[in-house]
C-alpha positions in Angstrom: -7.8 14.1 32.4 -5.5 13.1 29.7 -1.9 12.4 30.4 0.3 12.2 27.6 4.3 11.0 26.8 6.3 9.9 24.4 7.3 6.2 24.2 9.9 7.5 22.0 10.8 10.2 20.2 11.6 10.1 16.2 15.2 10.7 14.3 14.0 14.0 13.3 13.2 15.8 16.9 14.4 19.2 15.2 11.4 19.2 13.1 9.0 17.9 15.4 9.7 20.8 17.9 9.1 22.8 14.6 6.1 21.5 13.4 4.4 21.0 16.9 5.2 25.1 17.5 3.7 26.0 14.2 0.3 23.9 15.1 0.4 25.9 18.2 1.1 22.7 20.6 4.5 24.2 22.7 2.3 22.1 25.5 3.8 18.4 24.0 7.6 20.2 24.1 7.3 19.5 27.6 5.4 16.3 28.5 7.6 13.3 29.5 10.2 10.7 27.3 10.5 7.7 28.4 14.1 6.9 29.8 17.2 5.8 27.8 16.0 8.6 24.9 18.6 11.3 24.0 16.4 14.5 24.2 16.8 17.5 22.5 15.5 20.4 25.1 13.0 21.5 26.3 12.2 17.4 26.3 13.0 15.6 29.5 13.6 12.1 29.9 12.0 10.4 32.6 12.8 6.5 34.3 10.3 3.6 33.9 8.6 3.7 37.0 7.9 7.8 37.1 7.0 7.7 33.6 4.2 5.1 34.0 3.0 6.6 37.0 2.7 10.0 35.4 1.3 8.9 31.7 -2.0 7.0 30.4 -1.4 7.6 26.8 1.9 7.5 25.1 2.9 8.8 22.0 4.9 6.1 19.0 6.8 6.0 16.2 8.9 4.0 14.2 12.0 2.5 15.4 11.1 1.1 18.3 8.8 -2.3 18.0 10.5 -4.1 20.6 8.6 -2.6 23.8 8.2 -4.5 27.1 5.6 -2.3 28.6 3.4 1.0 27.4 1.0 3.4 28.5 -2.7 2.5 28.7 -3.3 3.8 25.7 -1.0 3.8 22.5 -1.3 6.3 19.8 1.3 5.1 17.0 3.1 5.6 13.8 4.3 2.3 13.7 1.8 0.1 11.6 3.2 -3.4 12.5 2.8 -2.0 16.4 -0.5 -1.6 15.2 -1.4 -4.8 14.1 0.6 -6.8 16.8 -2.3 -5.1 18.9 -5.0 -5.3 17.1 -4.6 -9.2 16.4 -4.1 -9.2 20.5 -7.6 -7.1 20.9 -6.2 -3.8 21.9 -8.4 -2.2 19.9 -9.9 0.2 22.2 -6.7 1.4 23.4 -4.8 1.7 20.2 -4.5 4.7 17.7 -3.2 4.5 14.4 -4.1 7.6 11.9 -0.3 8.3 11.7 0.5 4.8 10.5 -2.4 4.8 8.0 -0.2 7.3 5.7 -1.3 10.6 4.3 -5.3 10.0 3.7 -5.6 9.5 7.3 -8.4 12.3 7.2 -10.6 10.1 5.0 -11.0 7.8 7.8 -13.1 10.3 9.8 -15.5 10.7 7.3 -16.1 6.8 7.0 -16.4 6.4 10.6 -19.3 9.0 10.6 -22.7 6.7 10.0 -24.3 9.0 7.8 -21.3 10.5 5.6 -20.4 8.2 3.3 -22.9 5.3 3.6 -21.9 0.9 4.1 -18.4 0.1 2.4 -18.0 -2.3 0.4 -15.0 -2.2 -1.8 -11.6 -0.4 -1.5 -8.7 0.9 -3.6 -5.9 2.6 -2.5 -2.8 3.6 -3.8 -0.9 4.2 0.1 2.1 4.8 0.2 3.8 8.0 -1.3 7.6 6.4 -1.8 6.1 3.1 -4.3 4.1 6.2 -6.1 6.9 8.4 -6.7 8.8 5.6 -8.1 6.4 4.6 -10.6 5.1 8.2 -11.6 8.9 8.8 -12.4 9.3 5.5 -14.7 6.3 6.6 -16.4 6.8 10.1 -16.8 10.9 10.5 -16.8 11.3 7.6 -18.8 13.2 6.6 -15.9 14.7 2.4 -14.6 13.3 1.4 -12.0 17.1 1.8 -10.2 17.0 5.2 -11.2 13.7 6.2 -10.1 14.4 4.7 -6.9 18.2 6.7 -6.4 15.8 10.0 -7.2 13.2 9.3 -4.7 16.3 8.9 -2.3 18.0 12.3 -3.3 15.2 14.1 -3.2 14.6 12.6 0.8 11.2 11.1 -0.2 12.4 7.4 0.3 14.7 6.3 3.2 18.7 4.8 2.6 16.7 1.6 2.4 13.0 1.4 0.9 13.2 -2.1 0.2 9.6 -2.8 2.3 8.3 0.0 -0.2 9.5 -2.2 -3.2 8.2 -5.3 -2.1 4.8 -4.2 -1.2 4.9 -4.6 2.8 4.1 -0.8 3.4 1.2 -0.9 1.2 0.4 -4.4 3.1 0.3 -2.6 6.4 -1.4 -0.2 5.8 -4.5 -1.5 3.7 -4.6 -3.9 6.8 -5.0 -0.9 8.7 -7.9 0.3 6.6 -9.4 -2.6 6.3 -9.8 -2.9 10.3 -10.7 1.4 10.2 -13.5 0.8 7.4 -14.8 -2.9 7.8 -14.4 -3.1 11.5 -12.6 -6.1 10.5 -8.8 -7.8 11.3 -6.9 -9.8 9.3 -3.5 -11.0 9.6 -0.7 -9.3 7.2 0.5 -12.9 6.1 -2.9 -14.0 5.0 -2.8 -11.1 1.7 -0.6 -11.8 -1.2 1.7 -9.3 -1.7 3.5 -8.9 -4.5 6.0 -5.4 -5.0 7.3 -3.3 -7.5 11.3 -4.6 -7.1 11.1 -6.2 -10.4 9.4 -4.1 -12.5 10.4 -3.5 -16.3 10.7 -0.2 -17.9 9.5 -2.5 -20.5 5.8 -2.9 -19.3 6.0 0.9 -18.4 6.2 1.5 -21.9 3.6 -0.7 -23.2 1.2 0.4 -20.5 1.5 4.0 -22.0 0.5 2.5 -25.6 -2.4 0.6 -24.0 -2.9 4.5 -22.7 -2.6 2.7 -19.2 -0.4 3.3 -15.8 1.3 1.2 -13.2 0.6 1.7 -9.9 1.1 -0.5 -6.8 -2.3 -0.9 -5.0 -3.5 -2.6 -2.3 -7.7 -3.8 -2.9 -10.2 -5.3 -0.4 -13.6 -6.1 -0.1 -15.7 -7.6 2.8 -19.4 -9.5 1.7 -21.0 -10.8 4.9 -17.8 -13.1 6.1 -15.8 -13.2 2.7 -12.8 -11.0 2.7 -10.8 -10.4 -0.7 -7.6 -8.3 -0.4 -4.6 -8.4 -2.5 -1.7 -6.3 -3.0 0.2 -5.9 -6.2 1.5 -3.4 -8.9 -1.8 -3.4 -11.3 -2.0 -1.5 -14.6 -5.3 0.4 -15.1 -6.5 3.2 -17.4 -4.7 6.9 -17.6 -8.2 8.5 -17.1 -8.7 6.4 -13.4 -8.4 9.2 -10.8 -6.1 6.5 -9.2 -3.6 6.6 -12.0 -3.3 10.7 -12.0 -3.0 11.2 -8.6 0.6 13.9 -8.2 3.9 11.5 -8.1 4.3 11.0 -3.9 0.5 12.1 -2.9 -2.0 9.0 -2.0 -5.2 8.2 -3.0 -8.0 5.7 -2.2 -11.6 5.1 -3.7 -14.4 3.9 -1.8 -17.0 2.0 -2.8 -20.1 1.7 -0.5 -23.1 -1.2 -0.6 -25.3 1.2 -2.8 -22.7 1.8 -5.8 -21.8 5.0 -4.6 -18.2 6.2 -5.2 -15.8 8.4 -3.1 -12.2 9.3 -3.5 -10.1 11.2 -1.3 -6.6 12.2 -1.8 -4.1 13.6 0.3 -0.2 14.9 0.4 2.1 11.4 0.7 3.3 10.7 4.2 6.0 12.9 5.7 6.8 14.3 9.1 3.9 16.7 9.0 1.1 14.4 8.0 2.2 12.0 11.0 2.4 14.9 13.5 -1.6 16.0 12.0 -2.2 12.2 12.4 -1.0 11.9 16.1 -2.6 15.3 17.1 -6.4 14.0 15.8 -5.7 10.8 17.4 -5.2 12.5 21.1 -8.0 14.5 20.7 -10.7 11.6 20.0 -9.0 9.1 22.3 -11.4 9.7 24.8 -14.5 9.2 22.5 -16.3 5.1 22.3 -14.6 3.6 19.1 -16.5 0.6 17.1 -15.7 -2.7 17.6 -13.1 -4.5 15.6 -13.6 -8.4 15.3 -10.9 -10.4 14.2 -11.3 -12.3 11.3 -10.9 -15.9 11.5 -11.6 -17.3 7.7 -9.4 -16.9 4.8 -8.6 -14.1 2.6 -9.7 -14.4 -0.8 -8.2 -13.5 -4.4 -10.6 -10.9 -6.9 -11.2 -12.3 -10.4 -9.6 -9.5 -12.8 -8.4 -9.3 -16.3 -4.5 -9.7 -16.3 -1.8 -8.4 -18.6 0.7 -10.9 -19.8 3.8 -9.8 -21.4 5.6 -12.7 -23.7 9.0 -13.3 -25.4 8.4 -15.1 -28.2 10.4 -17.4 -31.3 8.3 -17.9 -34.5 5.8 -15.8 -33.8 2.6 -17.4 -35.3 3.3 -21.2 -34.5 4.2 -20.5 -30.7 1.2 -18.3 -30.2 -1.1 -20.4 -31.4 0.4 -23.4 -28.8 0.3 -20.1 -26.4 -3.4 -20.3 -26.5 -4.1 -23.7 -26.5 -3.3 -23.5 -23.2 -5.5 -20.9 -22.4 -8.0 -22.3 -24.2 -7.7 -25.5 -21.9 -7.9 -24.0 -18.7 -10.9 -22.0 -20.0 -9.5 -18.2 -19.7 -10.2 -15.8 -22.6 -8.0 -13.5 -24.6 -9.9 -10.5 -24.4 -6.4 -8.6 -26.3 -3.5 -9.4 -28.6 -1.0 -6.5 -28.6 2.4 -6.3 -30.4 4.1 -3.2 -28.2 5.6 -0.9 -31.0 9.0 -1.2 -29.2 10.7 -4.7 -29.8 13.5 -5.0 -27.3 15.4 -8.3 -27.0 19.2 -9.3 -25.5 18.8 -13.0 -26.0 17.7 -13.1 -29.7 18.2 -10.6 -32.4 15.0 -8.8 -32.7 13.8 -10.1 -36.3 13.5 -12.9 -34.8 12.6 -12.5 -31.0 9.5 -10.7 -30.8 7.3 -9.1 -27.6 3.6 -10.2 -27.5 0.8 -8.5 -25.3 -2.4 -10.6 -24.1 -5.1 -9.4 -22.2 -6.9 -12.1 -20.2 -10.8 -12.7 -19.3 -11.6 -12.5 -16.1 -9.9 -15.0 -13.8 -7.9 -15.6 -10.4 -4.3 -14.9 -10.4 -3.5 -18.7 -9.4 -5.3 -20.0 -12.2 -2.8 -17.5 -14.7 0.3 -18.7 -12.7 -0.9 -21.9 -13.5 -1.1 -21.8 -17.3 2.3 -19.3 -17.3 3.8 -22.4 -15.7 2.8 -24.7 -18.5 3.9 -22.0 -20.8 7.6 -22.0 -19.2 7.8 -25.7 -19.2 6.3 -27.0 -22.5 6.8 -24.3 -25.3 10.9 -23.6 -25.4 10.2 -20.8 -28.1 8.6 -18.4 -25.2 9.5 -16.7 -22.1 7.3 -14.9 -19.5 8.3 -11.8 -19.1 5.8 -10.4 -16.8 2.3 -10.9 -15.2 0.1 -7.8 -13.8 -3.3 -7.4 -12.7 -5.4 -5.5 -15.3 -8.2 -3.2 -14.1 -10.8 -2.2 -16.1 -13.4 0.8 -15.9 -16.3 -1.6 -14.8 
């Protein structure tokens, strides 16, 4: 029979008594702490040794990475606990629903052989705080700094989100999927991450004339022993059920072997999505889970179209050195757009002009590259920005 405790217990014990009365479980108000814990009641904190000699799964969250010994099993909010036992092939005695984030549910489906069908590629926009941000720029009109001050006030981001900025929750977590869906492990250093902290209002607004949105996603797909998976803020079109997901829900599409589609969205991550989490996860630890190998290759980049914002002098005579360049390194321009709103500090505007261009499919080093060259050998134009561009194919 199952024996449960908590490892810890989370800031917020008030609302975990609540929620844990309202799913009718009083019976986890009264299972063991482990010791040096300041309990609310009915909660009773127990020493080392009686604690591991009374529980053989213990209950996780965040804020406590830094454990010297646990319970058999582990059932966690904490997704770099999750990892740092998944790369150590604790697979079989580690659940992590909670620390997926709120589409934690979809996850049951793909583990069913016959629901959903072989993955193949994934999309997911997962994490609620990054989403909130970026629905509120585009919709409020709202800085990035702002957007980020109302996400605080309204309690959906924490005093400090700055992992939710610079793309490591979104990291985390596809790793997590990635091992759920793909049975596969990779290491969180081996995906380029790149966040939302410095962001323009700028390309928000040209996004909405390309009748585009912004969204930080993290993308992977596993082919035989080839794994891509990047994470980045990527710009794709207003009418992708990614982009109109609710500001703070998350989202992810699936994409199985056969070119079938799914999407499955679910309420952002908050106290009651991690209790729900925690709760499915005791009652199928006892059930044979797939194997998860570790992966020992490299992770790959996806070739995409990319979006290229420029600050340019003397509009014609710098463009045309502008794509040159391109032409050189043998990458299209698929688009030229001139955004409608010309905003400049450095150089009056009649002279200082913004410039759009829409790449070909390539790999993000191979743009970095040519934006390099572009920085170095034509003084008339900045970069300004660089995201990923997702089209409907």
């Amino acid at each position: 029979m199952q024996s449960v405790g908590f490892i810890n217990l989370p800031t917020w014990q008030a609302e975990l008594q609540k929620i844990l009365t309202q799913l009718g479980r009083e019976d986890l108000l009264r299972i063991p702490v482990l010791g040096r814990e300041n309990v609310e009641k009915p909660w009773v904190a127990f020493e080392s040794g009686d604690f591991f000699a009374a529980v053989d799964t213990g209950i996780h969250f965040v804020g406590n990475g830094n454990l010297k010994s646990v319970p058999e099993k582990v059932v966690t909010a904490d997704a770099e606990l999750a990892i740092s036992r998944l790369l150590n092939g604790e697979y079989q005695r580690t659940f992590f629903s909670a620390a997926v984030g709120g589409i934690f549910a979809f996850l049951r489906m793909v583990a069913d052989d016959y629901a959903v069908g072989s993955p193949d590629k994934l999309l997911a926009q997962n994490d609620s705080v990054a989403g909130y941000i970026l629905s509120r720029m585009e919709t409020a009109g709202k800085t990035l700094e702002e957007a980020v001050h109302e996400s605080q006030w309204e309690g959906i981001a924490t005093g400090n989100p700055s992992q939710n900025l610079h793309g490591i929750v979104t990291r985390n977590r596809l790793v997590l999927l990635i091992a759920s869906i793909f049975g596969l492990m990779v290491s969180p250093e081996q995906i380029k991450t790149i966040g939302i902290s410095t962001l323009s209002g700028e390309d928000v607004t040209v996004a909405r004339e390309l009748s585009c949105s912004i969204r930080l996603l993290g993308l992977a797909q596993v082919d035989s022993e080839q794994v891509r998976a990047i994470v980045e803020p990527c710009m794709i079109p207003s009418a992708f059920l990614l982009a109109q997901a609710r500001a703070g829900s998350e989202i992810i599409y699936l994409q199985t072997g056969t070119g079938n589609s799914h999407v499955y969205s679910g309420p952002g991550t908050s106290y009651e999505t991690q209790v729900r989490a925690i709760l499915s996860d005791l009652e199928s630890s006892g059930a044979p889970r797939p194997q998860i190998r570790i992966h020992e290759g490299q992770v790959d980049d996806f070739a995409d179209n990319f979006y290229l914002r420029l600050s340019l002098v003397n509009m014609n005579a710098t463009l045309a050195q502008i794509l040159q360049l391109f032409n050189r390194a043998g990458v299209e321009i698929e688009m030229i757009h001139q955004p409608a709103r010309q905003v400049s500090r450095e150089t009056p505007e009649a002279v200082r002009q913004n410039l759009v261009l829409i790449t070909g499919k390539t790999r993000r080093n191979v743009v970095e590259a040519i934006l390099v060259q572009i920085s170095e050998q034509i003084k008339l134009a900045s970069v300004r920005s660089c995201l990923r561009f997702l089209r409907r194919d």
